[in-house]
C-alpha positions as CSV (number, residue, x, y, z in Angstrom):
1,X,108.2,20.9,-25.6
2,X,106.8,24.3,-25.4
3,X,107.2,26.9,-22.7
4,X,104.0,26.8,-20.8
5,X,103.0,30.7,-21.6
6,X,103.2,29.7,-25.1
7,X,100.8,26.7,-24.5
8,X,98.1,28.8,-22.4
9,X,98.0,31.1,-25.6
10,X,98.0,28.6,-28.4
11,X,95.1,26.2,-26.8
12,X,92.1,27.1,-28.5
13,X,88.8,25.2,-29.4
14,X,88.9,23.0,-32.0
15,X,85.5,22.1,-33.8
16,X,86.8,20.2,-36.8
17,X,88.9,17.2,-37.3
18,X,90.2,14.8,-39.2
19,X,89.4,11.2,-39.5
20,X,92.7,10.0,-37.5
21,X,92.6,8.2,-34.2
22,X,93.9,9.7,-30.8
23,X,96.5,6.8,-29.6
24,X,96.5,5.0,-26.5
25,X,99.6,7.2,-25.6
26,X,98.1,10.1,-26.4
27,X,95.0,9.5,-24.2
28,X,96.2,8.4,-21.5
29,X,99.3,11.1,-21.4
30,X,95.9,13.9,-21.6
31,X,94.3,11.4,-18.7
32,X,97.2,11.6,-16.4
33,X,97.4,15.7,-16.8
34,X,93.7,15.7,-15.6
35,X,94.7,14.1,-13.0
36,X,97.5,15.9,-12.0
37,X,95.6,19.0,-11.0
38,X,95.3,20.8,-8.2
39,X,91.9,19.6,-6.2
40,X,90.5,20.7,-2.7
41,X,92.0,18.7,0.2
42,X,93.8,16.5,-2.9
43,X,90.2,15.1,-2.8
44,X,90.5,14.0,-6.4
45,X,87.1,13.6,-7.2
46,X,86.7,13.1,-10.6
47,X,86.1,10.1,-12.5
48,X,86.6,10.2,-16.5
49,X,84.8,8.2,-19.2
50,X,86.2,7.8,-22.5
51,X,84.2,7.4,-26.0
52,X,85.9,6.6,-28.8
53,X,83.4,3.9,-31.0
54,X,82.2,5.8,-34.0
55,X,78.7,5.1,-33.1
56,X,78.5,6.0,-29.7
57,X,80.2,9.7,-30.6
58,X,77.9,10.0,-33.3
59,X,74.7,9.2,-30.8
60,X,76.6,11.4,-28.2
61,X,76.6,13.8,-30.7
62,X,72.5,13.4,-30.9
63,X,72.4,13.6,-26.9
64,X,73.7,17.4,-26.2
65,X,72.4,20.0,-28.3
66,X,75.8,21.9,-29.0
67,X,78.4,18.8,-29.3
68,X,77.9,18.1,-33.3
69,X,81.5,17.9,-33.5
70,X,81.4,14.8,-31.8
71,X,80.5,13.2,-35.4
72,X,84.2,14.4,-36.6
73,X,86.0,13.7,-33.6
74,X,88.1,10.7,-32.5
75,X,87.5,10.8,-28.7
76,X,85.7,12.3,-26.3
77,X,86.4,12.7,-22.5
78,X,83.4,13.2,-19.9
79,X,84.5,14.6,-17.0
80,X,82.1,13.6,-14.2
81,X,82.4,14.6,-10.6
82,X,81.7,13.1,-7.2
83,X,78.8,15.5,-5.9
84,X,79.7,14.6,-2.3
85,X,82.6,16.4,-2.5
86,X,82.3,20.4,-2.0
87,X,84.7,21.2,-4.2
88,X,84.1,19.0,-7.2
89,X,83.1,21.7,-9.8
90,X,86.3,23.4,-9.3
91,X,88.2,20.3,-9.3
92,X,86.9,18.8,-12.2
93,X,87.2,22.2,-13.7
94,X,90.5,22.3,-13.4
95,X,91.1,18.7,-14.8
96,X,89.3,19.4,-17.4
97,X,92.1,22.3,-18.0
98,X,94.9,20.4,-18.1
99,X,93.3,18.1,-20.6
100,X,92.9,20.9,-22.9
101,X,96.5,22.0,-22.1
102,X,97.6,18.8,-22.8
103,X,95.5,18.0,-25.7
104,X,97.0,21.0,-27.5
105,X,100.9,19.8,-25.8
106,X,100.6,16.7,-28.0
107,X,99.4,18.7,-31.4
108,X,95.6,17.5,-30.9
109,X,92.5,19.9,-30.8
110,X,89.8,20.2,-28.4
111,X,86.7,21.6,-27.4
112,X,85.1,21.8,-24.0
113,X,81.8,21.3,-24.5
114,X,79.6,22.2,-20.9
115,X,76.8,19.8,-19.4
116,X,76.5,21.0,-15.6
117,X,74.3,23.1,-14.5
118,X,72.1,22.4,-16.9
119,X,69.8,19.8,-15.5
120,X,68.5,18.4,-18.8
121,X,72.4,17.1,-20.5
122,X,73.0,16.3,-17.2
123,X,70.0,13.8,-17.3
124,X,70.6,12.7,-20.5
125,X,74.4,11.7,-20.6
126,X,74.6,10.9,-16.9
127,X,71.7,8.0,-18.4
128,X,72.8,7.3,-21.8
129,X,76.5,6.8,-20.1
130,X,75.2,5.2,-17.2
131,X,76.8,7.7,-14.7
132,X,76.7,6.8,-11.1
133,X,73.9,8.6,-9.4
134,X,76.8,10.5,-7.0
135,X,78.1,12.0,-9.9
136,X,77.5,14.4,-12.2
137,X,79.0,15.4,-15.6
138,X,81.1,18.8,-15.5
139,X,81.5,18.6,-19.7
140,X,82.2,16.8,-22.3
141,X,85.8,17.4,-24.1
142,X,85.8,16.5,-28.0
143,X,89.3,15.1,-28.7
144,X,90.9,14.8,-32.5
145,X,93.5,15.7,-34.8
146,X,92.5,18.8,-35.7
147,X,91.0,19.8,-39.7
148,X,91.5,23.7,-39.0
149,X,94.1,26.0,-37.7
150,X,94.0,29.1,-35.3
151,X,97.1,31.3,-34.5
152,X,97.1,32.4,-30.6
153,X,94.8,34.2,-28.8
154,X,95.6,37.4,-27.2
155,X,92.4,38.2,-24.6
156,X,94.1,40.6,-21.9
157,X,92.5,43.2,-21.1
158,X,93.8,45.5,-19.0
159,X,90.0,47.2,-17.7
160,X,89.1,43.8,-16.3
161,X,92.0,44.1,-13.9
162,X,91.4,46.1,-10.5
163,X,94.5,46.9,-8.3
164,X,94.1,46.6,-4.5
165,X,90.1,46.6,-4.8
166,X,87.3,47.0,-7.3
């Protein structure tokens, strides 16, 4: 396995992808880092739903406006959080980390794909999914083997960093 520095800089988004299924394995190993992250108050208030039929990835595809890779990819996550909970966006943000950490672990691609705040994809997937009306979707994460490479990313820049105070 990789160190974990290594991992932060080789996760990137992946748009394209073969036409090879994510295992079982594979999805639940990204399902059980989601849910190993840190949450407010270990409040845990995420909930996932997995897509994997061709045809509803291809109609979720149709159902948010930026998510056409959907029509490549072998799975997709929703990560959907429990609005009665304070702290879900953060939560569920940080599950939705680990998934993309872990995605990348096990040689797969990804994408996070954003739905909240927007209130119109919230709308739509939270009906075409049939998503409790206490929760909301966070994202969408498109899943696959990926069809295209990218070395590491290197982002630091030092200007964004202030010492002490602003």
């Amino acid at each position: 396995m990789q160190n974990g520095l290594e991992l932060l800089h080789k996760r990137r988004s992946i748009r394209k992808y073969t036409s090879e299924p994510v295992s079982k394995a594979d999805i639940e190993a990204m399902l059980k880092a989601a849910m190993a992250a840190p949450s407010a108050s270990n409040k845990q208030p995420w909930n996932f739903v997995l897509v994997q039929e061709r045809s509803m990835l291809d109609q979720l595809a149709e159902v948010h406006n930026y998510a056409k890779m959907l029509k490549e990819a072998s799975a997709c996550i929703v990560v959907c959080g429990d609005t009665s909970n304070k702290y879900w966006e953060q939560d569920c943000s940080a599950a939705t980390q680990n998934i993309l950490l872990a995605a990348t672990a096990l040689g797969l691609g990804s994408v996070w794909l954003g739905i909240h705040p927007n209130a119109e994809p919230v709308q739509k997937v939270s009906e075409w999914l049939k998503i409790g009306s206490t929760y909301v979707p966070l994202c969408l994460i498109a899943i696959g083997h990926p069809a295209e490479e990218k070395g590491p990313s290197d982002r630091y820049d030092e200007s964004k960093v202030h010492y002490e105070q602003w």
